[in-house]
N, C-alpha and C positions, 0 to 999 in steps of 0.2 A: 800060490802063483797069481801075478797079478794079471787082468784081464785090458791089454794094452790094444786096444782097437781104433779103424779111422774111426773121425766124429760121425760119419752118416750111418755106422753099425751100430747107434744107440739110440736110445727111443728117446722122441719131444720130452721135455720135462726134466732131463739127465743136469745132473751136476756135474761136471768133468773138470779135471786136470792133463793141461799137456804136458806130453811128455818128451815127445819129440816130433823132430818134424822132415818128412821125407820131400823125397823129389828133387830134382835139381838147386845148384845153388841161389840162382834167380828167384825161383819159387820159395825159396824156405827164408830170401830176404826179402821178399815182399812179404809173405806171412808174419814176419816179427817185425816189420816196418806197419802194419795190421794190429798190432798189438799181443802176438799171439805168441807170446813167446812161451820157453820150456818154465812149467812152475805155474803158469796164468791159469787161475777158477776162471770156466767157461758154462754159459748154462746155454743149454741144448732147446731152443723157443720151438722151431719146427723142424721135419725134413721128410723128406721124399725122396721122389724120383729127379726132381730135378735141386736148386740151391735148398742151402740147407741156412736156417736164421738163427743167430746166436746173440749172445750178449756178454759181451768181453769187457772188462775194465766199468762199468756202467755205459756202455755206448752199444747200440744193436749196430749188426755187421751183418752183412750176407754174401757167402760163399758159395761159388758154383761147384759144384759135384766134386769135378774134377780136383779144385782148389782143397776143399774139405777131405778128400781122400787122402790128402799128404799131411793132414794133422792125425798125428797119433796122439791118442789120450788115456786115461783110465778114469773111473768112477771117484770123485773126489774121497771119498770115505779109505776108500784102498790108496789114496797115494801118501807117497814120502820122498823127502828131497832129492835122496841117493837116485831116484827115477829118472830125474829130468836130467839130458843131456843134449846140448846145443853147439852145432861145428857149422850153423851159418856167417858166422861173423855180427851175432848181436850179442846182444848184453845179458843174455839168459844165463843160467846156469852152466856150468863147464861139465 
């Protein structure tokens, strides 16, 4: 079973895939206007208590808590395409 968690449940240093992406429809089209869409390698630079820093597409990004709790992702090693599924209106995987 694969271990689909937000990004802030993963430790600095993670290599991730998203997988999906929760919260409202606002928030899940500004995340893939982000670049964050379902299918994107994401590496995990820092996180805390408060935003959390990443590096998506080669561009660093930083997302507040809150924001970052609506990206679901798993461990790049564990994922496959059938994972990714995307019903905000971008261009990610169906």
């Amino acid at each position: 079973m694969s271990d689909i968690r937000p990004l802030p449940a993963f430790s600095a240093g993670s290599k991730l895939r998203v997988v999906h992406l929760a919260g409202s429809n606002g928030a899940r089209s500004r995340l893939c206007a982000l670049g964050l869409t379902p299918g994107t390698e994401v590496e995990l630079v820092s996180v805390g208590r408060g935003p959390c820093r990443l590096k998506v597409r080669e561009c660093d990004l930083v997302l507040g808590r809150g924001m970052a709790e609506k990206v679901m992702a798993v461990p790049a090693s564990e994922y496959h395409a059938g994972m990714a599924r995307c019903d905000c209106g971008c261009f990610g995987p169906r």
